[in-house]
C-alpha positions in Angstrom: -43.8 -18.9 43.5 -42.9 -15.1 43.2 -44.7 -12.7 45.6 -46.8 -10.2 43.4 -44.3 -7.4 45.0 -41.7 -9.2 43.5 -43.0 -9.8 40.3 -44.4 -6.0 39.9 -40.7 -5.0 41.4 -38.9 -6.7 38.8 -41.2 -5.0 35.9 -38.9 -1.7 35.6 -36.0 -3.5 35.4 -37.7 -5.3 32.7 -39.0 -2.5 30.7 -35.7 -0.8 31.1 -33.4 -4.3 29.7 -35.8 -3.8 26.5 -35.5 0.0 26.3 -31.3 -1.0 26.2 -32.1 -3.6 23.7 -34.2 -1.0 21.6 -31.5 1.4 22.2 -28.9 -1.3 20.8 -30.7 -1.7 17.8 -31.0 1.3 16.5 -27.5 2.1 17.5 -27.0 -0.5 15.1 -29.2 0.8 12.4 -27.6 4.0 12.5 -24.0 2.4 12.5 -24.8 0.8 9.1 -26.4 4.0 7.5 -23.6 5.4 8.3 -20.8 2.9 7.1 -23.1 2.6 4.3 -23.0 6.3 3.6 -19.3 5.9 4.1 -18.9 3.1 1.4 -20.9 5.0 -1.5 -18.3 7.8 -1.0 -15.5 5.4 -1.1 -17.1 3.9 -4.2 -18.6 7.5 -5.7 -15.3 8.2 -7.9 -15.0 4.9 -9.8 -19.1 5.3 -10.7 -18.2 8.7 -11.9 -15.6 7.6 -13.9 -18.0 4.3 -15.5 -19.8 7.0 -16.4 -18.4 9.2 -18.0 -16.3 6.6 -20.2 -19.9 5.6 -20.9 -20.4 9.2 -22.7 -17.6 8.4 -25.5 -19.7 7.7 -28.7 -19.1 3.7 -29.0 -17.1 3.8 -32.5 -14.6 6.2 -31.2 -14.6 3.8 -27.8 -14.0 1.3 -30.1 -11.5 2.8 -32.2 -9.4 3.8 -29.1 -9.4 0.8 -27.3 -8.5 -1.4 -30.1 -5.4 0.7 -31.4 -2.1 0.0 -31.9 -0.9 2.4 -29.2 -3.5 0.7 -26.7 -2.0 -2.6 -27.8 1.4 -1.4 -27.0 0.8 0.2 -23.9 -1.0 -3.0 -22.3 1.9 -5.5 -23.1 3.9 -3.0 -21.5 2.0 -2.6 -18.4 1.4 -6.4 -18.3 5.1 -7.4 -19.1 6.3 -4.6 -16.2 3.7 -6.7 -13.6 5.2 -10.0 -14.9 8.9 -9.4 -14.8 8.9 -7.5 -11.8 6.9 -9.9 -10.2 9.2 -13.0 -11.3 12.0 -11.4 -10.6 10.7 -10.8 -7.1 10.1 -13.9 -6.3 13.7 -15.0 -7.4 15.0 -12.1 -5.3 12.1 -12.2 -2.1 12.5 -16.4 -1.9 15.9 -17.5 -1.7 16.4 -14.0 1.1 13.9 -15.1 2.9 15.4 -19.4 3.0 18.7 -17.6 3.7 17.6 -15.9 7.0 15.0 -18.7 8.2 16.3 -21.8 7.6 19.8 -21.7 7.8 23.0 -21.2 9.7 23.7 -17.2 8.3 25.2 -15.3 10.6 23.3 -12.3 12.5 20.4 -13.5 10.8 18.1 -10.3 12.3 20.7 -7.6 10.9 20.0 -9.4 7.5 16.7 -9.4 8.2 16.7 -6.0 8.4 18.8 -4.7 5.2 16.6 -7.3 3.1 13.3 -5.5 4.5 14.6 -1.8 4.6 13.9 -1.2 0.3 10.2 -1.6 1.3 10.2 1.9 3.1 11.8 4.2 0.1 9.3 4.8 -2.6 10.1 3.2 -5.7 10.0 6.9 -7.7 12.9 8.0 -5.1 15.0 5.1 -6.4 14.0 5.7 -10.3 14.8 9.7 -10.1 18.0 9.5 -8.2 19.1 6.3 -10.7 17.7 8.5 -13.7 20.0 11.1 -12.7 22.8 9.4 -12.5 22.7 6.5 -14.9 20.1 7.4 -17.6 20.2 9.4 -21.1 22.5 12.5 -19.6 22.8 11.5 -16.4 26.0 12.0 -14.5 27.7 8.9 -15.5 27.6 8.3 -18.7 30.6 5.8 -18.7 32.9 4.3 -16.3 36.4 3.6 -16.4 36.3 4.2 -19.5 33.5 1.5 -20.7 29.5 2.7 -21.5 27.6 1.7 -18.8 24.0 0.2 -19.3 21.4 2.8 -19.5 18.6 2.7 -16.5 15.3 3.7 -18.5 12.6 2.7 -20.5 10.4 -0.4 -19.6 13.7 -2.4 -18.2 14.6 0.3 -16.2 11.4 0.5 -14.7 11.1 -3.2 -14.2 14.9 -3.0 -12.5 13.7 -0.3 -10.1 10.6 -1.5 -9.6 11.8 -5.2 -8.5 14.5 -3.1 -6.4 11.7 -1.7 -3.9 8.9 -4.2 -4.1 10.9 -7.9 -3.5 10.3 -7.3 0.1 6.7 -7.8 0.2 7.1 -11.5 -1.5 10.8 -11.6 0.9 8.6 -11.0 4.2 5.6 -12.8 3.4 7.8 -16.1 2.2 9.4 -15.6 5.6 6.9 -15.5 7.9 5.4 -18.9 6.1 8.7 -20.2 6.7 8.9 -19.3 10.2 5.4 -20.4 11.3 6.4 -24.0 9.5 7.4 -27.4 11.2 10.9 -27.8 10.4 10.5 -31.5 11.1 8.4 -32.5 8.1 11.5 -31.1 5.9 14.0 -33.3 8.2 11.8 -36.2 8.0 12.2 -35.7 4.0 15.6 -35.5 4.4 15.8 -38.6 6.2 14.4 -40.7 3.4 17.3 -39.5 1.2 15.8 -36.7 -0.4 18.4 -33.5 -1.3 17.8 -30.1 -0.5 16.2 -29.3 -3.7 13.8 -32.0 -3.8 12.9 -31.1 0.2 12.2 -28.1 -0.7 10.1 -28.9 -3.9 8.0 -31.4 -2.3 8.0 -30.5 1.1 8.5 -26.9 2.1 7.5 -25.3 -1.6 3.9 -26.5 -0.9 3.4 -24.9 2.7 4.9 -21.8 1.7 3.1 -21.1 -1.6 0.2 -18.8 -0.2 3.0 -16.9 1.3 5.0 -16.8 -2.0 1.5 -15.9 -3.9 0.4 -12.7 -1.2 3.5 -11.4 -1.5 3.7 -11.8 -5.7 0.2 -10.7 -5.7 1.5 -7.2 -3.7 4.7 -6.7 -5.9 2.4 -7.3 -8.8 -0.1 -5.3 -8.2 2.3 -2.2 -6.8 4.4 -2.5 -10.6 1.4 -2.3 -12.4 -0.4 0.8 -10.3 2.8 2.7 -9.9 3.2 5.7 -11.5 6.0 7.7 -10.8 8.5 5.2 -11.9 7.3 4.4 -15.0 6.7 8.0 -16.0 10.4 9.3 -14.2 11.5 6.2 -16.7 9.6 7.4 -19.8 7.8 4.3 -19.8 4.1 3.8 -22.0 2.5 2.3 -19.5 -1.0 3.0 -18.2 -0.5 5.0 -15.2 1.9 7.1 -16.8 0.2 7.0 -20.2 -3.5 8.0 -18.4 -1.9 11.0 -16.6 0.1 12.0 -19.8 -3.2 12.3 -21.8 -5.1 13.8 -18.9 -2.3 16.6 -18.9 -3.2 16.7 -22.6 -6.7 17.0 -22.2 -7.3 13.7 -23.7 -9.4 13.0 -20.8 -11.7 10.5 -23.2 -8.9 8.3 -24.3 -7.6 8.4 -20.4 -11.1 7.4 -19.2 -10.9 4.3 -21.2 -7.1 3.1 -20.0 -8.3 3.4 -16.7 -11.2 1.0 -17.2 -9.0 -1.3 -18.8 -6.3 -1.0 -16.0 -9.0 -1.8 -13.6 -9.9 -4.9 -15.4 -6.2 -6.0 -15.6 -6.0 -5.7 -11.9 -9.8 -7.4 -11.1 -8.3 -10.2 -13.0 -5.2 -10.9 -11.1 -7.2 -10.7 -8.0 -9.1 -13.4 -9.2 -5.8 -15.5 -10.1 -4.0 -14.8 -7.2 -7.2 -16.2 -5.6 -6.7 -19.4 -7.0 -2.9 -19.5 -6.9 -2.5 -18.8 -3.3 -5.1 -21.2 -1.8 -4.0 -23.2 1.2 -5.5 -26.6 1.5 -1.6 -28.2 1.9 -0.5 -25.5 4.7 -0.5 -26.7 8.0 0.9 -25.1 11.0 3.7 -25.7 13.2 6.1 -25.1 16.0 9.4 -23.4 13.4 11.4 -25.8 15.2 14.1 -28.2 13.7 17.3 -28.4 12.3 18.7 -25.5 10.1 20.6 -25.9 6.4 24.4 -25.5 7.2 26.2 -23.3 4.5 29.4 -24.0 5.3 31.8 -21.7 2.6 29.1 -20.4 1.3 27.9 -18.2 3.7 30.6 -15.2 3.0 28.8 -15.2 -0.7 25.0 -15.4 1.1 26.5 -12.5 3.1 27.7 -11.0 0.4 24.2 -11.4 -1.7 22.4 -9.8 0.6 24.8 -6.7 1.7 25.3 -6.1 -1.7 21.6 -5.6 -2.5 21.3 -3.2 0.7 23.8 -1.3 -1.3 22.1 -0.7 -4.5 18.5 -0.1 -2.7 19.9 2.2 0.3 23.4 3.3 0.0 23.3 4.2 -3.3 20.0 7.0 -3.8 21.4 8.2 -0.5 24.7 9.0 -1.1 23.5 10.4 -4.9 21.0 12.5 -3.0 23.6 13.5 -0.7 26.0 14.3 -3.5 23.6 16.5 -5.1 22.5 18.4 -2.0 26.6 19.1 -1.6 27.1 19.9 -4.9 25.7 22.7 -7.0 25.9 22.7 -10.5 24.1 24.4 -13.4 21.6 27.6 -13.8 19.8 28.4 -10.6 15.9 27.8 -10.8 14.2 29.7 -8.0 10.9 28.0 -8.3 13.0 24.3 -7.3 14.5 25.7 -4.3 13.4 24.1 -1.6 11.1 25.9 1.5 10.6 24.5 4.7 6.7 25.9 3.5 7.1 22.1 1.0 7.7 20.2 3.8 4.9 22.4 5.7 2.2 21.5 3.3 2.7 17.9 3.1 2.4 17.4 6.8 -0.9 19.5 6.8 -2.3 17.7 3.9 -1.5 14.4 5.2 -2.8 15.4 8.8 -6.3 16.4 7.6 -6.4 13.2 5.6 -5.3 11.4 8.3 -8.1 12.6 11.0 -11.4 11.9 8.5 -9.8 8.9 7.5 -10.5 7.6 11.0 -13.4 9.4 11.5 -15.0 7.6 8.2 -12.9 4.3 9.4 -15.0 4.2 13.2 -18.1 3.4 12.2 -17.3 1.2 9.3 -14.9 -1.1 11.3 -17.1 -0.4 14.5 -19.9 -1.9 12.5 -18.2 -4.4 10.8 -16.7 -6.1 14.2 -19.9 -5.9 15.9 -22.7 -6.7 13.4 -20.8 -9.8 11.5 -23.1 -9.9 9.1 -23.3 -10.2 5.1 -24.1 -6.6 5.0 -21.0 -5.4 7.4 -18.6 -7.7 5.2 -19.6 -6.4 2.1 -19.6 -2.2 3.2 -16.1 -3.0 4.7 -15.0 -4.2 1.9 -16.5 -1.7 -0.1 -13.8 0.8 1.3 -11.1 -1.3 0.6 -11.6 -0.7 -3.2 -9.7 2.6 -3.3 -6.9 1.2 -2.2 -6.9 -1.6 -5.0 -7.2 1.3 -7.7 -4.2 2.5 -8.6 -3.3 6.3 -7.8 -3.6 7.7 -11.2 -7.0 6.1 -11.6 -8.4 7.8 -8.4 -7.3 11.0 -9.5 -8.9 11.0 -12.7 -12.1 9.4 -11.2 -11.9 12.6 -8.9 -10.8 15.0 -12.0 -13.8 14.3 -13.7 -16.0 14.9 -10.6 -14.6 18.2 -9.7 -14.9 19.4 -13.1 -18.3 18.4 -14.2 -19.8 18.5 -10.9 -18.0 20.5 -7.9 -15.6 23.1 -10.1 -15.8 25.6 -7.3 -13.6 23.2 -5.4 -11.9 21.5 -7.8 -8.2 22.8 -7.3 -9.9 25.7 -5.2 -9.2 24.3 -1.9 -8.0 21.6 -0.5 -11.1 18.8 0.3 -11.4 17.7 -3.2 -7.6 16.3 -2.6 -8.1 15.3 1.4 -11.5 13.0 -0.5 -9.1 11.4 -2.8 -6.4 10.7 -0.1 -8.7 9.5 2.2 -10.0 6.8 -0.3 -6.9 5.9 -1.8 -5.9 4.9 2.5 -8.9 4.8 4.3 -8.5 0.7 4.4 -5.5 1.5 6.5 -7.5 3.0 9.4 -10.3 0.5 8.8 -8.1 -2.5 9.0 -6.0 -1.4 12.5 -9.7 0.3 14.1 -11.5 -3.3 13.5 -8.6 -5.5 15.3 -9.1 -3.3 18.0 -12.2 -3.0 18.0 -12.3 -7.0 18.3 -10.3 -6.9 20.9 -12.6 -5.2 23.1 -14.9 -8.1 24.6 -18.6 -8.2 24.7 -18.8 -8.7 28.4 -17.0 -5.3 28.6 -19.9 -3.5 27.0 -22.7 -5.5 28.5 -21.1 -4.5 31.9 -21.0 -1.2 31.1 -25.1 -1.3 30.0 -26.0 -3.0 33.0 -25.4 0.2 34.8 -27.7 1.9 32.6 -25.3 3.4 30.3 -27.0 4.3 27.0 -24.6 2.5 23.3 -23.3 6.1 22.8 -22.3 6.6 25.9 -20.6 3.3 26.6 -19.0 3.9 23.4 -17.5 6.9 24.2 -16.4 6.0 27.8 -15.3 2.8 28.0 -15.2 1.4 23.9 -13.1 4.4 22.1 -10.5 4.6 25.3 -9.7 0.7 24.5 -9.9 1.3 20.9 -8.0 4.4 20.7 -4.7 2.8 20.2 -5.7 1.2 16.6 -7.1 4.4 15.8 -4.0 6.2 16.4 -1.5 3.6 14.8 -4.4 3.7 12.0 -4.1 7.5 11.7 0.0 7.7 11.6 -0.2 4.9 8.7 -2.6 7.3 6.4 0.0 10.2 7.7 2.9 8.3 6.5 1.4 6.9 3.2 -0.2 10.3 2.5 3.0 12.2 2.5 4.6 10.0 -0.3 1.3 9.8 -2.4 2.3 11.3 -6.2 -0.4 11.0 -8.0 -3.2 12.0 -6.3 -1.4 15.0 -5.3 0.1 16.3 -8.7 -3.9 16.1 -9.8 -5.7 17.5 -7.4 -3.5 19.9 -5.7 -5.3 23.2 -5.4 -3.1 25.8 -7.5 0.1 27.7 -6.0 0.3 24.8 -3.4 3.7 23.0 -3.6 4.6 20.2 -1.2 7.7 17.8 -1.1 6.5 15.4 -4.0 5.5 18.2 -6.5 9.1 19.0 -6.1 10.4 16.5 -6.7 7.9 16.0 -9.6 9.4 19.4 -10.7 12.6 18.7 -10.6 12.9 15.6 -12.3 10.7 17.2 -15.2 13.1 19.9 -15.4 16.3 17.4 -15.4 17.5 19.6 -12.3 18.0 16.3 -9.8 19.8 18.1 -7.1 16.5 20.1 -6.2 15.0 17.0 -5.4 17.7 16.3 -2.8 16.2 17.5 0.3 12.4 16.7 -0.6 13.7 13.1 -1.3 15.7 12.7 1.8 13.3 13.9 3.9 10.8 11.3 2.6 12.9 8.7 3.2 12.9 9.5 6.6 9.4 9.2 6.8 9.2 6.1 5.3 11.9 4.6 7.6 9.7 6.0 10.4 6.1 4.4 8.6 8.7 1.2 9.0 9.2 1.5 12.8 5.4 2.5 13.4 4.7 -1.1 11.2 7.6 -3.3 13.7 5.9 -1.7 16.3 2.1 -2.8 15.5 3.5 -6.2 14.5 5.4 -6.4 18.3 8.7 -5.8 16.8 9.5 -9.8 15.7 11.9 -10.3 12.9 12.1 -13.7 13.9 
């Protein structure tokens, strides 16, 4: 039995465990106000734009969404999504087979040149391609014979496929590579072929990897817009941002909603598709296809496609930055000032991105709860809304409600940047934040340090990596972003994709030369920061 100076010792230490617990608490409470507050920002612009498609007068809604041109321009947008994403898959697939599962030579070099396409924006592709090979490009036949024509809806859904089979190519591959090769030789054993292995056997393991990959090529043909609109394609994005430019900002209203119900509904299906009840895991080890003769065409497959997607914009951009042809246009000429502006822009967005990503994924890790899922989620919806969309969401809020900053300054477009990315910042902020172990905190508290200070002191030190890798991703992305920027730029302010914007609308490619080089060096380095968080594997 305790002495009563014992028990009326331990009474502070008590009262001071539940003044920690209090403390915790409302930490807690403030958290998710905060990553609450957070979300309804995030969300804010879509509302906005509900509402005012809501304001058309219902027969003229009706009338609009119902025409022929509407018609037109949604089989468009939903045969680009399907073609390029079926012509990913017969692209992403058999590259991926190739370098996991059988004898190709420098497999990792291949590896790489399959990958690479991923880091060049698809409009880079369409504008040097354009320039070269569509209606009065450079080339307008070759020895001598008319060569096809890159434009128009196939043309988009050629350059498109181009830059967006990587995402089915690396998601099929790591499937593949996390796979027990011995189920396929056990298969094999029992007299099955190769094809009917790999239709019974491996095709059913891989499948959610095949379906997260379509899903991405999918969902990036049918939310791009420079592309379609460098390729004079009727799509949506380019058809909403055409009509906005128009001041048909009713009609534009209503093809966003619509695109935002084509892409809810592939969600959904992709759901569905890429479940994975049959996927098991295993070691990767076992016995690799042997290609014998045929690996000098593999090879030849797969260099040749690092040909068309990287040598070939580079060495027409480099043509055109050595050779000068045609009247001189002043306001094209590039300025290191471009270059300037897109790295502060996409600097500011990157620092409130992760200052609105701490206490959502800080929150999210720590409260796992119903409430913390669904407000992290919440942020993630900017970044399933295509470009185009945002910016009109954000049009229509700066003009109705904020006009003094509406193209006045440059928050209104560091707003619609940070919700387009922010779920880059969240995602990398919340792994580490989950890496940072409980007992690490509760140590810290035992001494009597306060949630705010053991956040700043010992938490953010450990997390601080995630938030910097977080922060260079939303640089990176922000720098290519079209869209958004051609919107919401405040007035005067050129950076390297208005430029190129320019440039392309004036048919003078070469002035897009260094703007487009330059972001293809970015990207290549958004590609090394992405290795890096993944710990470099290729496999």
């Amino acid at each position: 039995m305790k002495s009563p100076t014992t028990y009326f010792d331990s009474l502070p230490r008590v009262a001071a465990l539940q003044r920690r617990i209090a403390d915790a608490d409302r930490s807690m409470v403030a958290l998710g106000a905060l990553s609450a507050f957070v979300a309804f920002l995030v969300v804010l612009p879509m509302f906005w734009l509900v509402w005012q498609a809501a304001t058309v007068e219902a027969s003229r809604a009706y009338d609009l969404v119902v025409s022929s041109q509407t018609a037109w321009i949604t089989l468009n947008s939903i045969g680009l999504m399907v073609f390029v994403t079926a012509f990913s898959i017969l692209l992403g697939v058999p590259l991926a087979v190739l370098t996991s599962r059988t004898d190709l030579p420098y497999p990792r070099f291949w590896t790489v040149v399959a990958a690479l396409p991923l880091v060049i924006p698809s409009y880079i592709g369409a504008i040097a391609f354009v320039g070269m090979f569509g209606p009065g490009g450079e080339v307008d036949s070759l020895f001598g014979m008319t060569i096809p024509r890159v434009h128009g809806l196939w043309g988009a859904v050629f350059i498109i496929t181009l830059y967006t089979y990587p995402y089915v190519f690396l998601t099929t591959r790591a499937a593949l590579l996390s796979m027990d090769r011995s189920i396929v030789d056990a298969a094999r054993t029992l007299n099955a072929g190769p094809l009917e292995a790999f239709r019974r056997v491996t095709f059913p393991q891989i499948r959610p990897g095949i379906a997260a990959g379509a899903l991405l090529a999918g969902l990036y043909a049918i939310s791009d817009f420079g592309t379609p609109a460098f390729m004079n394609a009727n799509v949506f994005t380019s058809t909403i941002y055409w009509e906005f430019s128009g001041f048909a900002v009713e009609y534009a209203a209503l093809l966003a909603l619509q695109l935002i119900a084509i892409v809810a509904i592939v969600l959904v299906i992709e759901a569905g598709i890429g479940r994975d009840e049959d996927v098991g895991g295993g070691s990767g080890r076992g016995s690799v296809v042997r290609l014998g003769p045929w690996k000098w065409p593999a090879m030849g497959f797969v260099s040749g496609l690092g040909i068309v997607t990287l040598v070939v914009p580079v060495a027409i951009f480099t043509n055109w930055l050595l050779v000068s042809e045609g009247d001189p246009l002043p306001s094209l000429e590039f300025e290191w000032t471009y270059a300037f502006n897109s790295a502060y822009l996409a600097l500011l967005a990157a620092l409130v991105a992760c200052a609105f990503a701490l206490p959502v994924a800080y929150y999210s890790a720590r409260a796992n709860s119903v409430v913390s899922r669904v407000l992290e989620r919440a942020t993630y919806l900017g970044f399933a809304v295509p470009g185009v969309v945002i910016g009109l969401a954000l049009v229509f809020l700066g003009t109705r409600t904020l006009p003094s900053i509406y193209r006045q300054g440059v928050w209104l477009l560091i707003f619609g940047y940070v919700v387009r990315f922010l779920p880059q910042a969240v995602g990398t902020v919340r792994s580490s934040v989950l890496q940072v172990g409980d007992e690490t905190i509760e140590a810290a508290r035992t001494l009597n340090a306060g949630p705010y200070q053991t956040f700043r002191r010992i938490t953010l030190p450990l997390i601080m990596p995630g938030v910097v890798v977080g922060g260079i991703l939303v640089f990176l992305t922000t720098m290519k972003e079209l869209p958004i920027t051609l919107m919401l730029r405040p007035i005067g302010m050129e950076t390297l994709v208005s430029i190129i914007w320019g440039a392309q609308d004036a048919l003078a490619y070469r002035y897009a030369a260094v703007p487009a080089l330059l972001l293809i060096l970015i990207s290549g380095v958004s590609m090394l920061v992405l290795l890096r968080q993944e710990g470099g594997r290729l496999g």
